[in-house]
C-alpha positions in Angstrom: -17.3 -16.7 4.4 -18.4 -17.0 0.7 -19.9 -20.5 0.4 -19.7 -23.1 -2.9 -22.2 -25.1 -4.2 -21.2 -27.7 -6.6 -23.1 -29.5 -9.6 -22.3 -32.3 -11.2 -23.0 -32.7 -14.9 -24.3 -35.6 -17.5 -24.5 -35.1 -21.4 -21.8 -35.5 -23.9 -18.5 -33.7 -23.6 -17.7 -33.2 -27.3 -19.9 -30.2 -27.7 -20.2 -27.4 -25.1 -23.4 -25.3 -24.8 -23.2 -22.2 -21.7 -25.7 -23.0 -19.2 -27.8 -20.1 -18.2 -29.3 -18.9 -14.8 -32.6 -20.3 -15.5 -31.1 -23.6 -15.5 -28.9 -22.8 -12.1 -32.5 -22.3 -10.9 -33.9 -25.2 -12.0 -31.1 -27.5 -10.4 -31.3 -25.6 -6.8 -35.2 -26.0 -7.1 -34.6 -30.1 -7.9 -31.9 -30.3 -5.4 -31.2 -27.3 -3.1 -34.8 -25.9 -2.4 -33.9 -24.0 0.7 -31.5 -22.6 -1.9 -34.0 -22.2 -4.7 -35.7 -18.5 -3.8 -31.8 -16.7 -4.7 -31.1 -14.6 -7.2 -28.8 -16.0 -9.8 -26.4 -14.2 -11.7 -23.8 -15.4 -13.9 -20.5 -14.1 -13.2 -17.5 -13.2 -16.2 -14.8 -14.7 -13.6 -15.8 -18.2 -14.8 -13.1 -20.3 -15.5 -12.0 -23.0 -17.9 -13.5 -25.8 -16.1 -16.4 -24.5 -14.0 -18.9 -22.1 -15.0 -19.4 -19.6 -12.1 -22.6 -18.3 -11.0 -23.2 -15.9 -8.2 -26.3 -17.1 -6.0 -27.4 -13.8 -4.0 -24.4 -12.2 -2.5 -23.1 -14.9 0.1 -23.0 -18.1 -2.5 -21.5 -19.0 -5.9 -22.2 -22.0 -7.8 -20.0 -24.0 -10.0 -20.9 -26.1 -12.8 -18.5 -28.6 -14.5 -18.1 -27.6 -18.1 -17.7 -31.0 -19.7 -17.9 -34.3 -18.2 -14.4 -34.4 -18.3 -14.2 -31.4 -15.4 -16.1 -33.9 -13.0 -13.6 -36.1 -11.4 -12.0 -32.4 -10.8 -14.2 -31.1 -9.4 -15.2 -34.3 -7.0 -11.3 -34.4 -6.1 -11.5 -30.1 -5.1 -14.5 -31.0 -3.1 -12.8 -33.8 -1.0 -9.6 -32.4 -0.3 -10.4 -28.9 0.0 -11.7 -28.9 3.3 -8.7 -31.3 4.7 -6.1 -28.5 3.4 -8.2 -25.6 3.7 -6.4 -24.4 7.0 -2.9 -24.9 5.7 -3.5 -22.4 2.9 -2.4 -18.7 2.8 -5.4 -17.7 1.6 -9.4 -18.3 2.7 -11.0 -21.2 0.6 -14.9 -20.9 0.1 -16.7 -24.1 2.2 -18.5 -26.5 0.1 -21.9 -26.2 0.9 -24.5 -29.1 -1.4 -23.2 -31.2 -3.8 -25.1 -31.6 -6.6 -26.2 -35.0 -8.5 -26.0 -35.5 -11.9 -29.3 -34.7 -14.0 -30.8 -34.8 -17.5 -31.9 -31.3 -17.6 -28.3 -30.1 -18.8 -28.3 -32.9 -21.4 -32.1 -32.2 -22.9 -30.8 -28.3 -22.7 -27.8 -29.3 -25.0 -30.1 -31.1 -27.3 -32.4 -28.0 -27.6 -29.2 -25.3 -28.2 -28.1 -27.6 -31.1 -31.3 -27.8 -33.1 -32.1 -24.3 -32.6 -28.8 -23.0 -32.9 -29.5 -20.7 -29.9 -26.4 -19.7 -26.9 -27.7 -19.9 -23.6 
């Protein structure tokens, strides 16, 4: 079964910059480090509030576009696994749960000065 881990964002939600996979890496090495030595990949099935990234070939991890995704996501993460079983269809466990960091705000304030997408 495909697994989820989840990230949790900081930084201003009136300008959106892409994360990239060097920064996916950088969170699992902070926070997930048994996590930290797969390959990440971003993936074009993001959606409108997460940002998708494949971590090897068993995991994906999601990444809250704004700050206004967050309470989203948190509410996904808590229910899920209490309706999970009454669904038609399989739904991914939620495997670490990220905490929110700088690095995604400094990265936002680097993309706007040098005008750069991630």
């Amino acid at each position: 079964m495909m697994g989820s881990v989840t990230a949790t964002s900081t930084g201003d939600a009136s300008s959106e910059v892409t994360p990239g996979p060097e920064l996916v890496s950088r969170l699992l090495r902070g926070q997930v480090p048994h996590l930290a030595h797969l390959p990440v990949r971003e993936i074009s099935t993001s959606g409108s509030s997460n940002w998708v990234y494949r971590l090897g070939e068993e995991l994906a991890a999601r990444l809250p576009r704004t700050d206004g995704y967050v309470n989203d996501l948190k509410t996904e993460v808590r229910w899920l696994p209490h309706i999970a079983d009454r669904l038609p269809f399989p739904v991914p466990r939620v495997m670490p749960i990220g905490k929110p960091t700088e690095l995604r705000r400094d990265h936002r304030r680097h993309d706007r000065r040098s005008r750069r997408r991630w």
